[in-house]
N, CA, C and O atoms as a MOPAC input file, in Angstrom:
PM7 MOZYME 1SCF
protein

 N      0.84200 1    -1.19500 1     0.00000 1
 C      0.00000 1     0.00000 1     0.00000 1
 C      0.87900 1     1.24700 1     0.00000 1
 O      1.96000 1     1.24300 1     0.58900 1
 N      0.34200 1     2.50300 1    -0.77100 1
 C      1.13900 1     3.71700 1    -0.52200 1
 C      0.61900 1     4.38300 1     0.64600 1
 O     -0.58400 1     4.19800 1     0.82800 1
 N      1.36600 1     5.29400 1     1.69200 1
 C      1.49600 1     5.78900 1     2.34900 1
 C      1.45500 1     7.54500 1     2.25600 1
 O      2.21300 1     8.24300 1     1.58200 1
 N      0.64800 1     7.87900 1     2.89700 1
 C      0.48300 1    10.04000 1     3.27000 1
 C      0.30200 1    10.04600 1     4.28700 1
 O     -0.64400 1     9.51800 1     4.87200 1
 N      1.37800 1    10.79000 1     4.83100 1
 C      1.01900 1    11.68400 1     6.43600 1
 C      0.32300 1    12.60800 1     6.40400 1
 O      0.58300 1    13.42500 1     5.52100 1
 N     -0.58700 1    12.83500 1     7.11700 1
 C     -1.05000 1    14.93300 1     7.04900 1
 C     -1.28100 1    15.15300 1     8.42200 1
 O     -2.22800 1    14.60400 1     8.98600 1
 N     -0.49300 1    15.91500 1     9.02000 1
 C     -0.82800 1    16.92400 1    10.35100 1
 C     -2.44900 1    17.46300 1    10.27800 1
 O     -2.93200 1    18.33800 1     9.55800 1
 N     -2.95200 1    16.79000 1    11.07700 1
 C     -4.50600 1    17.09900 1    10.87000 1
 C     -4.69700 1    18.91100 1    11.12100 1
 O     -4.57000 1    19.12700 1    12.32600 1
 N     -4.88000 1    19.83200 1    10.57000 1
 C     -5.24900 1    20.76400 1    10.40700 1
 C     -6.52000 1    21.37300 1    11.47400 1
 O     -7.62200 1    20.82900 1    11.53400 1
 N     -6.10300 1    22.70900 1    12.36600 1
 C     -7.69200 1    23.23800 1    12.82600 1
 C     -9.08300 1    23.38300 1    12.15700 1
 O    -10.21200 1    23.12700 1    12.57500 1
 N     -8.53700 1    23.98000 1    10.73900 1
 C     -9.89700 1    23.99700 1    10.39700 1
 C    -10.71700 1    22.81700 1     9.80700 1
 O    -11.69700 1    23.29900 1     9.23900 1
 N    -10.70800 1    21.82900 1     9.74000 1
 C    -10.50600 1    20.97800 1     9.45700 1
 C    -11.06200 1    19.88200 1    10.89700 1
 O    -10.92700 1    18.67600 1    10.69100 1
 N    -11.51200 1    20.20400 1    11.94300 1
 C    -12.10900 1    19.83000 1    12.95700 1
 C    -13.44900 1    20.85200 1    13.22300 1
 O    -13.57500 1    22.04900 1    12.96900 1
 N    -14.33900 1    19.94000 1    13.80400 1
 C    -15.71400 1    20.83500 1    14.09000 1
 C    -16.14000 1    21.39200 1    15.70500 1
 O    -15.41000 1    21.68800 1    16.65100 1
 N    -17.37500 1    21.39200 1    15.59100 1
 C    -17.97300 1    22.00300 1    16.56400 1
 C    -17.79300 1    20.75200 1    17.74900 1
 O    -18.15200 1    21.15300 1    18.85700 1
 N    -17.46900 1    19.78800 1    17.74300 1
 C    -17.51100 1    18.35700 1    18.33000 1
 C    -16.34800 1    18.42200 1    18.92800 1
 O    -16.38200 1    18.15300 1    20.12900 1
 N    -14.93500 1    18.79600 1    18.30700 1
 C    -13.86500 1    18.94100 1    18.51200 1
 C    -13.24800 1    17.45900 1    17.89600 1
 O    -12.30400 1    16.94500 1    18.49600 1
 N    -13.68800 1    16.94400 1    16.95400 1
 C    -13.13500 1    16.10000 1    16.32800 1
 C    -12.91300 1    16.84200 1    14.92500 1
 O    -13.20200 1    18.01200 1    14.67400 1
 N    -12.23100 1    15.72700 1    13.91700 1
 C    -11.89000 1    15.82900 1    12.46700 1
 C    -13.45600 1    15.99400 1    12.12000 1
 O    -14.40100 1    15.55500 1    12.77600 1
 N    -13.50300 1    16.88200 1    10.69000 1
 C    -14.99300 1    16.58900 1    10.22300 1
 C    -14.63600 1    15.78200 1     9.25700 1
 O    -13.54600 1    15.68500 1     8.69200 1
 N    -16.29400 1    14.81100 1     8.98600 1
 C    -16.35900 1    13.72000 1     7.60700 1
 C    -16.08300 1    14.30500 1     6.46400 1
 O    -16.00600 1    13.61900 1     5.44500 1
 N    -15.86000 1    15.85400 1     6.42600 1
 C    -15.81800 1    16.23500 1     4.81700 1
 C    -13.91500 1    15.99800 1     4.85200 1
 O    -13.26800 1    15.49300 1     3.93500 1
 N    -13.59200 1    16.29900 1     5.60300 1
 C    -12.15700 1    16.13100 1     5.58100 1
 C    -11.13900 1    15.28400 1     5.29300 1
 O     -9.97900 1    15.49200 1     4.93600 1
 N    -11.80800 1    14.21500 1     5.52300 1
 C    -11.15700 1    12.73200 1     5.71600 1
 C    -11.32600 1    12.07900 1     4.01300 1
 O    -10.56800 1    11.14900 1     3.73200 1
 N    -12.27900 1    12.55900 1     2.95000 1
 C    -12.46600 1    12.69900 1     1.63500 1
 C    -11.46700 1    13.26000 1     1.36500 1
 O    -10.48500 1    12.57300 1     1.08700 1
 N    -11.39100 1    14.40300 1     1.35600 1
 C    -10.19100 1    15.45400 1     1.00300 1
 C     -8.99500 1    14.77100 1     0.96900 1
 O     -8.43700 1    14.49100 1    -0.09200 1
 N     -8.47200 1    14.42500 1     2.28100 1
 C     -7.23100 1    13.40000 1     2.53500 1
 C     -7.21100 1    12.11900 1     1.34000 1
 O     -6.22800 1    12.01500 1     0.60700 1
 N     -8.31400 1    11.21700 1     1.22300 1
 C     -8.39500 1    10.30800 1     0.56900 1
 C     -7.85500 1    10.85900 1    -1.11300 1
 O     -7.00300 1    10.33600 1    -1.83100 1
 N     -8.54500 1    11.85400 1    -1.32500 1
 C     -8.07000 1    12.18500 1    -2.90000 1
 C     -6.51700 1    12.92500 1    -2.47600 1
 O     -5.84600 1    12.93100 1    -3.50800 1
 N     -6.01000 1    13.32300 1    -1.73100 1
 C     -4.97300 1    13.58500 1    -2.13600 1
 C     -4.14100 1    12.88900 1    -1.99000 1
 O     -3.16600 1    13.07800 1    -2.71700 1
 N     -4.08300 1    11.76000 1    -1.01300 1
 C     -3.23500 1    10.53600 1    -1.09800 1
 C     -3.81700 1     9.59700 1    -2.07700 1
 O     -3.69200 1     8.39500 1    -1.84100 1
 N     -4.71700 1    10.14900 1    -3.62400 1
 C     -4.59200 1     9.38700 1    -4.44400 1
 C     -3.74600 1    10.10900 1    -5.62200 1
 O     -3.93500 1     9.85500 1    -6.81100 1
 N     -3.00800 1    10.82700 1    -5.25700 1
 C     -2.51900 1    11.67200 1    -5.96900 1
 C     -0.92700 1    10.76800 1    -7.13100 1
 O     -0.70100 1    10.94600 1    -8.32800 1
 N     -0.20700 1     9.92200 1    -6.18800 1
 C      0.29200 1     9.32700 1    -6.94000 1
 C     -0.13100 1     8.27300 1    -8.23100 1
 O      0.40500 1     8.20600 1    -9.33800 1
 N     -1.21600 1     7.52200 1    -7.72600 1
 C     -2.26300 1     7.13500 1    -8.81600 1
 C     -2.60500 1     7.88900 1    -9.89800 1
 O     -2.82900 1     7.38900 1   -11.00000 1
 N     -2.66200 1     9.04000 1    -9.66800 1
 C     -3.44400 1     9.74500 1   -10.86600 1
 C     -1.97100 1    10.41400 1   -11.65300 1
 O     -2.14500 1    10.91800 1   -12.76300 1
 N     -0.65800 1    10.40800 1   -11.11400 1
 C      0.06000 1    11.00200 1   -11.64000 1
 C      0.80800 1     9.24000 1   -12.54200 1
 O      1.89100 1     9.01300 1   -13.08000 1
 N     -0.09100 1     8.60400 1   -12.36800 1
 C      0.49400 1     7.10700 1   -13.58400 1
 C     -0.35200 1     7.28100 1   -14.81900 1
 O     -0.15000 1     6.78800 1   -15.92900 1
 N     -1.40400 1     8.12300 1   -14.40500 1
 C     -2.80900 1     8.40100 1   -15.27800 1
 C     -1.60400 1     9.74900 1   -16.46500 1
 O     -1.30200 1     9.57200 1   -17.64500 1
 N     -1.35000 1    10.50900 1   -15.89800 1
 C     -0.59500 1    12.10400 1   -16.27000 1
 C      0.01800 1    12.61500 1   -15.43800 1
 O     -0.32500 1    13.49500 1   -14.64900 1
 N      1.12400 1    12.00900 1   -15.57800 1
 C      3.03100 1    13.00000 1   -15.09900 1
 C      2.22400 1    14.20400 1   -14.55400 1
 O      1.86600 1    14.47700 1   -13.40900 1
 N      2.06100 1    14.80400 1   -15.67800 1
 C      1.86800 1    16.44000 1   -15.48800 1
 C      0.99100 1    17.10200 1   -14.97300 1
 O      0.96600 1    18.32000 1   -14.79300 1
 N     -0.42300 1    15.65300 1   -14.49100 1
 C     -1.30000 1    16.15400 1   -13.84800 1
 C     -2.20500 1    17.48400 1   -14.66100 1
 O     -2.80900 1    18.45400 1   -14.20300 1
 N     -1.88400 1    16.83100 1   -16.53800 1
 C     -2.33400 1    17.65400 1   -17.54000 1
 C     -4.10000 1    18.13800 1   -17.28600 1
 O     -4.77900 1    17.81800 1   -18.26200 1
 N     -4.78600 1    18.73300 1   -16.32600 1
 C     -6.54700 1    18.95300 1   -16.65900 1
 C     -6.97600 1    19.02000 1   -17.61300 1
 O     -8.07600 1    18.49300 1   -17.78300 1
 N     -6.22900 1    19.79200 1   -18.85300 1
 C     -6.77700 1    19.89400 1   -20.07100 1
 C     -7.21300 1    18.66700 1   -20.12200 1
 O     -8.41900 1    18.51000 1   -19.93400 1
 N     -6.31600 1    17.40900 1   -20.40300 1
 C     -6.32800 1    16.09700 1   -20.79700 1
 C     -6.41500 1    15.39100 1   -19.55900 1
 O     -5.37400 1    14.77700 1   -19.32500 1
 N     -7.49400 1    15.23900 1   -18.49200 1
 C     -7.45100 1    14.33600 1   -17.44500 1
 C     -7.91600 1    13.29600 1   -18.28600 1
 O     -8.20700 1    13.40300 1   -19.47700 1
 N     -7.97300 1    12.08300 1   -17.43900 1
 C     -7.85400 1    11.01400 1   -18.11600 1
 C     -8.79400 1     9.69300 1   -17.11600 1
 O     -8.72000 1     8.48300 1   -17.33000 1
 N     -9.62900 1    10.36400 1   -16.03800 1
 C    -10.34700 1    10.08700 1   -15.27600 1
 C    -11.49500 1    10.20700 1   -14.85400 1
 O    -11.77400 1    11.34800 1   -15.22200 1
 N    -12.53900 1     9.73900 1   -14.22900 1
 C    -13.74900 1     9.78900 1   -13.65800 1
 C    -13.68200 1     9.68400 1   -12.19600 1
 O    -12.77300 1     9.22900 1   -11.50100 1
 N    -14.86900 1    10.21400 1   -11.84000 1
 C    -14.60100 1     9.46900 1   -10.15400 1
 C    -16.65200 1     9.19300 1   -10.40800 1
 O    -17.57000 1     9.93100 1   -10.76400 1
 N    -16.52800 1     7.52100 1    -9.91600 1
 C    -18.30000 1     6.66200 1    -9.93800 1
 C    -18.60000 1     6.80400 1    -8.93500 1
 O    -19.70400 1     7.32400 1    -8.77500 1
 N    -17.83300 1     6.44400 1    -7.77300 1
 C    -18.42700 1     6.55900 1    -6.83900 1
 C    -17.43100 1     6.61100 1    -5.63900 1
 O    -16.23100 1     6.46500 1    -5.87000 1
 N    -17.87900 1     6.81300 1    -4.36500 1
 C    -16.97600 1     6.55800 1    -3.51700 1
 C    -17.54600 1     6.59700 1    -1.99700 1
 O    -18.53800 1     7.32400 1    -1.95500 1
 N    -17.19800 1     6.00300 1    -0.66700 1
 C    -17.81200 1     5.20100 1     0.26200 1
 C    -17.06000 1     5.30200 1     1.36800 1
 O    -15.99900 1     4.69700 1     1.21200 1
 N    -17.21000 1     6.06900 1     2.95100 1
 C    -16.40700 1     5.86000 1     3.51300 1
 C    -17.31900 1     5.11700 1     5.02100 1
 O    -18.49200 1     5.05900 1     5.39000 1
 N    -16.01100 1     4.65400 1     5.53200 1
 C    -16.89500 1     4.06100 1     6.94900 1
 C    -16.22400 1     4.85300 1     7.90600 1
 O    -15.00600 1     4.74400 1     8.04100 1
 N    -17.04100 1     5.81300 1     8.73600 1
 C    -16.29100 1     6.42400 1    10.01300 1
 C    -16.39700 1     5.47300 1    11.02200 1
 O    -17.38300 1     5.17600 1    11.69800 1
 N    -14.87800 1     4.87900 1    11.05000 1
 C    -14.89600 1     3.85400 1    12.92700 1
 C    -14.92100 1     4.69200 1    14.08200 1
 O    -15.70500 1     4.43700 1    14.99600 1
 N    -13.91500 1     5.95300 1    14.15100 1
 C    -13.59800 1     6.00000 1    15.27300 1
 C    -13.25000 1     7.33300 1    15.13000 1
 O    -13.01300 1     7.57400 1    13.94600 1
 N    -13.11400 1     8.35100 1    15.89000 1
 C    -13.06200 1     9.76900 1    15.92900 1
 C    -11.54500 1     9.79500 1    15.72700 1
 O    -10.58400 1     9.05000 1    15.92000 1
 N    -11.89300 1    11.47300 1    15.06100 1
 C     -9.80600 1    11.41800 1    14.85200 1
 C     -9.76800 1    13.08100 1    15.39400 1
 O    -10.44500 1    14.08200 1    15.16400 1
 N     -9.01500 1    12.87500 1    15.92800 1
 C     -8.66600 1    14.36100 1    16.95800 1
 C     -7.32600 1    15.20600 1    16.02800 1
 O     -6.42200 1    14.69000 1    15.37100 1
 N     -7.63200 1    16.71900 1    16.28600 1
 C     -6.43800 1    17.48100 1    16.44000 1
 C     -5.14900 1    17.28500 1    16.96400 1
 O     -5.37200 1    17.25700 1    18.17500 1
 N     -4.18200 1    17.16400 1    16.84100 1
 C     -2.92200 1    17.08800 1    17.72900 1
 C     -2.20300 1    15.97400 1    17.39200 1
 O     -1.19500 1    15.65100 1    18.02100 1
 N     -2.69200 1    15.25800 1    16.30600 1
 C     -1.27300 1    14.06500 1    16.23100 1
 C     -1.63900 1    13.68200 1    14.71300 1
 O     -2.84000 1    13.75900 1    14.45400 1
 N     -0.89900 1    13.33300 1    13.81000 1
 C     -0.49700 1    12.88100 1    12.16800 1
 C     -1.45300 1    11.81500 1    12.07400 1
 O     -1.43500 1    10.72700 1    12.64900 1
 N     -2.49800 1    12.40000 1    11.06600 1
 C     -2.92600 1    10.69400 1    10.21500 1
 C     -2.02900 1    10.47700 1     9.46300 1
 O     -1.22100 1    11.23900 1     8.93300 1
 N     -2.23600 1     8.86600 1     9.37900 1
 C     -1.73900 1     8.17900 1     7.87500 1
 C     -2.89200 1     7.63600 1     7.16900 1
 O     -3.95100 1     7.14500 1     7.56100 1
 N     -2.36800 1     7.87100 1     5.96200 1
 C     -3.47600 1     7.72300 1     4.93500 1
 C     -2.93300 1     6.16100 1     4.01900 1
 O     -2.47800 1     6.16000 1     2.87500 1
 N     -3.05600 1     5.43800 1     4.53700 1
 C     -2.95000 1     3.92100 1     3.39700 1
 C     -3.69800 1     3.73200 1     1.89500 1
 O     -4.91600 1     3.76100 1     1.72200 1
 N     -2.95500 1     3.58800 1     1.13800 1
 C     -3.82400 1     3.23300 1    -0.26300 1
 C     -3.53100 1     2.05600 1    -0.97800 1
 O     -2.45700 1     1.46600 1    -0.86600 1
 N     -4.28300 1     1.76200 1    -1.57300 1
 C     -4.30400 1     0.44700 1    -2.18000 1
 C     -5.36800 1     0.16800 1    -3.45800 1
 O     -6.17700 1     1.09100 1    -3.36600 1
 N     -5.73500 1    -0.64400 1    -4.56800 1
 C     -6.21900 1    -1.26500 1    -5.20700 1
 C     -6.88200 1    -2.55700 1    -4.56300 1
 O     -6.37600 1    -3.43300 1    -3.86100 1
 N     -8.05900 1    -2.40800 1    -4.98600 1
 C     -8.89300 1    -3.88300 1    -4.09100 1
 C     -9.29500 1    -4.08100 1    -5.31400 1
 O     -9.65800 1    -5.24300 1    -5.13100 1
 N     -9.66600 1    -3.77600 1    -7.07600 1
 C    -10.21600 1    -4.74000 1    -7.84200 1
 C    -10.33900 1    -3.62700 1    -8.76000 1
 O    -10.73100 1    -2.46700 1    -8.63200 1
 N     -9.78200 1    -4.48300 1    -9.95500 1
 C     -9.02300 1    -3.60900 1   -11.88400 1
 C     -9.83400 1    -4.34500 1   -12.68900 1
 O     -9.82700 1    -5.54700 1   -12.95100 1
 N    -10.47700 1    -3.52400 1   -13.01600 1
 C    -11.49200 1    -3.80500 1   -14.25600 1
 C    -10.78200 1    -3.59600 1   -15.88300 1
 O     -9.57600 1    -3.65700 1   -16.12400 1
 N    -11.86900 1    -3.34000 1   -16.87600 1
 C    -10.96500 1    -3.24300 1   -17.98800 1
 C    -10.85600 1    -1.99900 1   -18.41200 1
 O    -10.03400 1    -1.76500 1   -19.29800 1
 N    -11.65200 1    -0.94800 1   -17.87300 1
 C    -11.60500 1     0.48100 1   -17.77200 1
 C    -11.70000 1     0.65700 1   -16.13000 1
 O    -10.99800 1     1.65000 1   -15.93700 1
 N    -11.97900 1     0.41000 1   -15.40700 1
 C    -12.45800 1     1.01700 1   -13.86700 1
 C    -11.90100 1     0.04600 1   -13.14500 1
 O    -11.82600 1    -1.17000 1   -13.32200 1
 N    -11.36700 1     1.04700 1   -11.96300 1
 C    -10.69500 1     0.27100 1   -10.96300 1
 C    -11.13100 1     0.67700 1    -9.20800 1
 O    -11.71700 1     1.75200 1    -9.07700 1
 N    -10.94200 1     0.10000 1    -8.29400 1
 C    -11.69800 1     0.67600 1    -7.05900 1
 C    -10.04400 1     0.73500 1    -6.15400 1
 O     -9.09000 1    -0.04100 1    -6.10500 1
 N    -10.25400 1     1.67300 1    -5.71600 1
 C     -8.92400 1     2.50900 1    -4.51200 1
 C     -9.47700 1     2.16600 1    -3.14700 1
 O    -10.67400 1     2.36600 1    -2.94200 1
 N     -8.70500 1     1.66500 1    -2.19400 1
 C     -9.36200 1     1.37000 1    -0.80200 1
 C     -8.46900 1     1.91800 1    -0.21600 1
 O     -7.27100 1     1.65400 1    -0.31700 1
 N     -9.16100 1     3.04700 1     0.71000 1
 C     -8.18200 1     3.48900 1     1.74000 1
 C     -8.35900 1     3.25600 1     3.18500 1
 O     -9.25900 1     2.56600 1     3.66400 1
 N     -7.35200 1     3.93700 1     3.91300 1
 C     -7.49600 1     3.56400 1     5.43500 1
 C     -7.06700 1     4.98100 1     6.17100 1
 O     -6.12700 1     5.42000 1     5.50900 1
 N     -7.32700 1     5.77200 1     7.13200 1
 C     -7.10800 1     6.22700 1     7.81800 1
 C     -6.69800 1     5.85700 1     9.65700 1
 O     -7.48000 1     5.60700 1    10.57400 1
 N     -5.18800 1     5.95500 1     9.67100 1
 C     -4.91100 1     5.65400 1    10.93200 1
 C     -4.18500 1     6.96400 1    11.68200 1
 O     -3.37700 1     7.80700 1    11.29400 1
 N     -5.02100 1     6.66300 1    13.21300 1
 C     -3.72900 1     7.62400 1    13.92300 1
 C     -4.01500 1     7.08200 1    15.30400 1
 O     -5.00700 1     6.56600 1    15.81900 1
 N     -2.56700 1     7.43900 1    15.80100 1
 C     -2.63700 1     6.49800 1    17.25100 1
 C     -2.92400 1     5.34500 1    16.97200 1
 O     -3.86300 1     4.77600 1    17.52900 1
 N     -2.04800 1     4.67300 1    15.90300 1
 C     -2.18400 1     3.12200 1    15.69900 1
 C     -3.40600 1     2.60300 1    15.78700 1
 O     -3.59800 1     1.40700 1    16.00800 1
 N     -4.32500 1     3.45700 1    15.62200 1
 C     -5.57600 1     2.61300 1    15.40700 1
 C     -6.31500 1     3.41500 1    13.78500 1
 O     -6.07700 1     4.48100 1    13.21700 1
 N     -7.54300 1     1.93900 1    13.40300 1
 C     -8.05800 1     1.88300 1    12.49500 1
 C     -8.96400 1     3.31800 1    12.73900 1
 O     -9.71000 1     3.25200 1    13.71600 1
 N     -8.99600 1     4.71900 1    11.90900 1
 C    -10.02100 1     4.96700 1    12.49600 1
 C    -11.80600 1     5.44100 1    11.11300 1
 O    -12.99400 1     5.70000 1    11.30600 1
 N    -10.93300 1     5.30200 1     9.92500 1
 C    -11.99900 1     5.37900 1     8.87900 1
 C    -11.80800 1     4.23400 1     7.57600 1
 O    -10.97200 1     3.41400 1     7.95400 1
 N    -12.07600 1     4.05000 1     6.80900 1
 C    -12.04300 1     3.54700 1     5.69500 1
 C    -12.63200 1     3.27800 1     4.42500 1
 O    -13.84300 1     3.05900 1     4.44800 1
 N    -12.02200 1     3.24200 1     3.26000 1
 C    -13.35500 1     4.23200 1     2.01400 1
 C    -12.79600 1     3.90900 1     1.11000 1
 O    -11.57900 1     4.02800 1     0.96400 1
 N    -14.00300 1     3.17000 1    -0.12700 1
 C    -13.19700 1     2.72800 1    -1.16100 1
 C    -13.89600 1     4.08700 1    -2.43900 1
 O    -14.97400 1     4.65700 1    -2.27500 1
 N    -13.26700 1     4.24900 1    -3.22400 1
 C    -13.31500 1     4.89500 1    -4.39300 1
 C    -13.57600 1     4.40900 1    -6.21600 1
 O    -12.59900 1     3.91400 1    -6.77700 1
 N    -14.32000 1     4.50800 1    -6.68000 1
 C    -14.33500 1     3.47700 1    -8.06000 1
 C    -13.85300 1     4.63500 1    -9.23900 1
 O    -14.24900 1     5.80000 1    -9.23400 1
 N    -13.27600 1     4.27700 1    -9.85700 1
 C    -12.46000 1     5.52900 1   -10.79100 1
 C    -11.98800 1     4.45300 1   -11.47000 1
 O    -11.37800 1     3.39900 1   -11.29200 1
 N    -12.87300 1     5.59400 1   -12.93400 1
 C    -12.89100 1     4.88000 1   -14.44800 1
 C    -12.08300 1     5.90600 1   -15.51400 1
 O    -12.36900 1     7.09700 1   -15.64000 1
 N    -11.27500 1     5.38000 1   -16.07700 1
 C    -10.38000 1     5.73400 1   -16.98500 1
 C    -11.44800 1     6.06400 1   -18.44400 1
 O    -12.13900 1     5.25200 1   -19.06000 1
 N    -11.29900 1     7.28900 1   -18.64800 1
 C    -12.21400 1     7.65300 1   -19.41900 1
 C    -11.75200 1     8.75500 1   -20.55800 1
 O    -10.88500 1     9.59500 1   -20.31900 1
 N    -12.57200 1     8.63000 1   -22.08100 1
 C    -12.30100 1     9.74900 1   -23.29800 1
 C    -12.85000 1    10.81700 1   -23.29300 1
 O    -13.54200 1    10.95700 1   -24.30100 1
 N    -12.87700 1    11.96200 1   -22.37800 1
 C    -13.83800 1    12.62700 1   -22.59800 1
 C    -13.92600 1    13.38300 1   -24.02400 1
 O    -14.57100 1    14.42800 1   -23.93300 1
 N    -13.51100 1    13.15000 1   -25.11800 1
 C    -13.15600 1    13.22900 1   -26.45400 1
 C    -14.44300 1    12.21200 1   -27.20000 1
 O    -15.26400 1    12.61700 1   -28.02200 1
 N    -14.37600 1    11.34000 1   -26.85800 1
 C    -15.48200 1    10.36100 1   -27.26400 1
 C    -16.55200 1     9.72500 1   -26.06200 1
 O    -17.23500 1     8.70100 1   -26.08800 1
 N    -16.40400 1    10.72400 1   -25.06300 1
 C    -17.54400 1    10.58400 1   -24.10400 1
 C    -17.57000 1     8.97800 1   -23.56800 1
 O    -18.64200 1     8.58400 1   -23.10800 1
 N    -16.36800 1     7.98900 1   -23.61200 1
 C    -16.49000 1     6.56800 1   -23.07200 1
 C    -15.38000 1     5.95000 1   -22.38400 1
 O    -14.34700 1     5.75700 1   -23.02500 1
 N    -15.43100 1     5.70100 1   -21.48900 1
 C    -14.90500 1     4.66800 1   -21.07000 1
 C    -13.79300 1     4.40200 1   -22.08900 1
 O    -13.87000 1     4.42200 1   -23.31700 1
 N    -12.54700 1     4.10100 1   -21.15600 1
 C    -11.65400 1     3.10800 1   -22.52000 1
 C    -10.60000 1     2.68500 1   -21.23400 1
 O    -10.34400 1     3.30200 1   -20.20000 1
 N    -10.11700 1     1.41900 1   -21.72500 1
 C     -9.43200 1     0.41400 1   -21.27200 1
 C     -8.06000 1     1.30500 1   -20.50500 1
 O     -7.72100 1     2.48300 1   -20.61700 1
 N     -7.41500 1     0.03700 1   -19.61300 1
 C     -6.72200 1     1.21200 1   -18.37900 1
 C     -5.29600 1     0.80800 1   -18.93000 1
 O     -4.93800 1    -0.35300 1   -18.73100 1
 N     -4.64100 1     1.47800 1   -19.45500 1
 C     -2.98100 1     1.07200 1   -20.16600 1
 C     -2.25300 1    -0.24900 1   -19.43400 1
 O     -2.18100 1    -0.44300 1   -18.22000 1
 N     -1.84200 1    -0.92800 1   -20.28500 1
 C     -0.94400 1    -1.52700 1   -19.45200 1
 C      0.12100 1    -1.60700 1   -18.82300 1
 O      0.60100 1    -2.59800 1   -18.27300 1
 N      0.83400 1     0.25700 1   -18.94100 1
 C      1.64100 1     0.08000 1   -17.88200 1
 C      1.06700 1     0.79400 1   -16.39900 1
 O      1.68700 1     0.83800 1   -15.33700 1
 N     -0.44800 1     1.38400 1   -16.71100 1
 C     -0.65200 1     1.76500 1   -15.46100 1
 C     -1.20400 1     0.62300 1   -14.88400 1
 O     -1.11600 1     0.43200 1   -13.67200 1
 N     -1.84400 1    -0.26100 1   -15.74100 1
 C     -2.69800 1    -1.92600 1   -14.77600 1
 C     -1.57400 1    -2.67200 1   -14.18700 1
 O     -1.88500 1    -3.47900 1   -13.31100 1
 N     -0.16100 1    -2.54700 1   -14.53500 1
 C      0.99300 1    -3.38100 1   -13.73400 1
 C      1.49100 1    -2.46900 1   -12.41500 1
 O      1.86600 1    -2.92900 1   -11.33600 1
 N      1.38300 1    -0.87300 1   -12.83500 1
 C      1.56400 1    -0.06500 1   -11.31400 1
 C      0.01300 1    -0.34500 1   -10.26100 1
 O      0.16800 1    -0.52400 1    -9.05300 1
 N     -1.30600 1    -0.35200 1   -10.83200 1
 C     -1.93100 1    -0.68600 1    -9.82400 1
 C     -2.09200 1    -1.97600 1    -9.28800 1
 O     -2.64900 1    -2.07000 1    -8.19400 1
 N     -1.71800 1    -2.94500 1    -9.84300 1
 C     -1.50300 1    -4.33400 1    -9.36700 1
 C     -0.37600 1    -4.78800 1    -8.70600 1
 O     -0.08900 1    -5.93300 1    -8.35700 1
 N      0.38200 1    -3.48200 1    -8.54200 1
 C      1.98500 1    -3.64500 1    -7.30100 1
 C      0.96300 1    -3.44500 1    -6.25300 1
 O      0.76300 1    -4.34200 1    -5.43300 1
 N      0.29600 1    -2.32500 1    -6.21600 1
 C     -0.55000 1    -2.02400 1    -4.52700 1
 C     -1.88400 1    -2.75000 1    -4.62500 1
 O     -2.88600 1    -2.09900 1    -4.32900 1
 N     -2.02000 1    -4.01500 1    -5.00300 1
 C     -3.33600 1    -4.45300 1    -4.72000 1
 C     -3.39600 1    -5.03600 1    -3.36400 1
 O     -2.54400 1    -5.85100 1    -3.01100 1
 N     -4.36100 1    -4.65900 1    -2.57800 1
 C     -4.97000 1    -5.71600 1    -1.69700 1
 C     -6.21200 1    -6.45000 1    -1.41500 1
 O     -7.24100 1    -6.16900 1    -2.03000 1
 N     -6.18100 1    -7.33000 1    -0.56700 1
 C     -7.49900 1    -7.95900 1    -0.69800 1
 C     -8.23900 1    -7.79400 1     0.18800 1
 O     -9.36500 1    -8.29100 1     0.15300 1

């Protein structure tokens, strides 16, 4: 699995004094950031080369101000255009969210779906888990 730290941020916690649920999304796409740079080096927008179908998180356990999440990523299942990203949020060695993502490799040139290269289906099949 790839690995992101992020110093959990004030604003970025609520009225509860925990992390808020919009936040922990945020984290998830940007520790998918190496993924998408197998998609485009250059992180070209003109030419993205992606969708996002859907995506799902489970809040376990509250995550507080004052100490580093890690953000785990991984591949759980590669389709022939679409693939699903499973992440994990830990801090204080414990499990405390987790959320998978489905993201389809797509033309927006011809409005479809198209098959996921094969040298990016051999980089997402280094981080698969089950």
């Amino acid at each position: 699995m790839l690995s992101t730290t992020f110093d959990v941020r004030f604003y970025e916690t609520d009225a509860l004094k925990h992390v808020s649920n919009t936040a922990i999304v945020g984290w998830f796409e940007t520790a998918r950031m190496p993924i998408f740079k197998w998609f485009t080096p250059e992180l070209d927008l003109d030419n993205w080369p992606l969708i996002l179908a859907n995506y799902n998180v489970d809040f376990l356990l509250q995550i507080y101000l004052g100490e580093a999440v890690e953000i785990k990523t991984g591949v759980n299942k590669i389709g022939n255009s679409s693939f699903r990203v499973y992440q994990e949020v830990w801090q204080s060695d414990q499990l405390k969210a987790k959320g998978e993502t489905t993201l389809v490799h797509f033309d927006y040139k011809r409005q479809k779906a198209s098959p996921i290269p094969d040298e990016v289906r051999d980089k997402l099949k280094a981080i698969f888990v089950d």
